[in-house]
Structure formats: C-alpha cells, structure tokens
C-alpha positions, 0 to 999 in steps of 0.5 A: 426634353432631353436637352432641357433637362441636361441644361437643368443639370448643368445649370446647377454646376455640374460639369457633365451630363449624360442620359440613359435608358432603363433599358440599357442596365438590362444586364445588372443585377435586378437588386440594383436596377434602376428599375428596382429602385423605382418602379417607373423609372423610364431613364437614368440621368448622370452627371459629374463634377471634376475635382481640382487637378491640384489634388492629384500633386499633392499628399496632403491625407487631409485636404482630399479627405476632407474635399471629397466629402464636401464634393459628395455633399455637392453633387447630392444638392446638385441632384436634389435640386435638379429633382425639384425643377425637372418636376417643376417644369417638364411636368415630370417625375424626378428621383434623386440618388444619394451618390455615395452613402447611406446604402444597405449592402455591407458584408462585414467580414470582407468590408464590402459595400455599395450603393444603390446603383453603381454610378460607373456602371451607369456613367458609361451607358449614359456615355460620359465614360469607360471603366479603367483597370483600377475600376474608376470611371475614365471620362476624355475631358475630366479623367478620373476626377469626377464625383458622379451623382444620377437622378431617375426619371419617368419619362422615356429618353433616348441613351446618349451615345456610348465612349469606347474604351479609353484605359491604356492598353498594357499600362499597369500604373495603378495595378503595380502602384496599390501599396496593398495588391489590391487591384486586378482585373478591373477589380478591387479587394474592398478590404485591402484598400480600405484597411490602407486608405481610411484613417483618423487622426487622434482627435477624430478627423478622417484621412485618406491616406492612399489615392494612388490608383488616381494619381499615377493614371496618366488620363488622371487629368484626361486628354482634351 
C-alpha cells in the first residue's frame, strides 16, 4: 500500500514523496499534530514540487511572486486529487492539507503565523529533507526549491528512512546575506522578514521583494 499510494502521489506530478508515521511528531506541540488535526490519522504522506532553477537568477519580484502562488495552488490539487484516488482505491481514509493558507494562528503585534501542520518539520520525518539554517527544507535532488503539501491517512505506514544533515557546516550565506538581520539559529524573526519581503505594487499586485536566504544557498540547486 505504501508503494502504491507514493506512485498515487507522483502520478499527479509531484516530484517527491516521502511517508511518515504518526508516531514520529510525538515531540510536537499537541495543538499541531497530525493527530490533532485528525483524530484517526495513522500516518503522514508528504510531497513536493520543485520550482524552476531559473527563478533563483533572477530578480524579477514579479515573476516569483506570482509563481510561488501558483505552485501552492498546484500542490493543493495535487493533494485534493490524491485524497479522492487513495480513497477510491486503497479503501482507505485520505485528508488533504492546505499547504500554506488559510490557517488560524496569527499574533498580530509580531506578525507571526503558521499553518496547520509544519510541512518542514513533517518533510524531514518523512525523509525528503533536513532543516537549513535559514530554516528552509534542504532536499539532495531539489535543494530548497521545493513547495511542500502533505495529506493524512488512517492507515498505519512505516516512516521512510530519515536524511541527515545536509546544511554546510559553517556556511553563513543566508545568515549574513538577510537585508533585515532576521535569521539566527535556525530561526527567523516573522516580522523582520515579512516587513522586507512582501509588497504591492500601485495597482495592487503582490511582490516578493527578497528570497535571498534561497538564492545565495549553494544546495539552492541541490547537489545530484
């Protein structure tokens, strides 16, 4: 089943897959478990589609702007869709995750959010990655280009095997790179980096203006 449901994944064109255990988010915070969220969930399925390695050349605030929503709204189908034929053929329970927004968490004064379930976090139990120091999901074949999305199931899978650590050692890129000081420790100040990376333009459209912590990484690209 396991094997199946990872070709169900990838048939709907995600570039990676990788299975999780419930088990394995025993040390997160009970609010944003899994099993928080859904009470039979069994195991955690997460996947990911790489953006193109173009968009790390460029400083187009536009373009990566506007294809990192439209990568989000892919990986939602992508997840939506997977639900129905895992239902449909393993006979089994499948609930998609919003990848990004909506969410409920927000603390206004820090502008600090995050989502349902921390798809990183869950990325690395499934295997697909490890945490670099600008806290964004490092994979060997795809580097940090992926946008991640995860459906839970209610069947109980066996986790895939974990990826050590792949960040630099003493590389300082990203850190020393942030315009606004906001990375340290494998952490991020949420409002620093949002205060200098998120505009509009006159007539409305949004922009990302930074996405330097990306493109200064040299796994940016990954290293297969």
């Amino acid at each position: 089943m396991k094997e199946r449901i990872r070709k169900i994944i990838l048939d709907q064109g995600a570039d990676i897959c990788g299975i999780a255990n419930v088990s394995g988010f025993s040390d997160i915070d009970k609010e944003y478990r899994p099993d928080t969220i859904w009470n039979s969930c069994k195991s955690v399925i997460v996947f990911g589609i790489a953006l193109p390695k173009s968009f790390y050349d460029i400083q187009s605030r536009l373009i990566y702007a506007h294809f990192i929503t439209i990568a989000k709204q892919n990986v939602d189908e992508i997840s939506f869709k997977a639900a129905v034929e895992i239902e449909r053929s393993e006979r089994i329970k499948a609930l998609p995750l919003p990848c990004d927004d909506p969410y409920e968490y927000w603390q206004a004064e820090k502008m600090e959010g995050h989502g349902l379930l921390s798809m990183k976090h869950a990325a690395v139990l499934a295997g697909i990655g490890s945490i670099g120091k600008n806290t964004l999901l490092i994979n060997k074949k795809f580097g940090n280009r992926l946008t991640l999305g995860a459906l839970l199931v209610d069947s109980p899978l066996d986790s895939d095997e974990l990826i050590g650590e792949l960040c630099i050692p003493g590389c300082r890129l990203c850190i020393d790179s942030c315009p606004s000081g906001a990375i340290s420790n494998k952490t991020v100040n949420q409002k620093k980096c949002r205060l200098t990376t998120y505009k509009t333009t006159e007539r409305g459209f949004d922009t990302i203006e930074c996405y330097k912590c990306r493109s200064v990484c040299p796994l940016r690209y990954g290293n297969e």
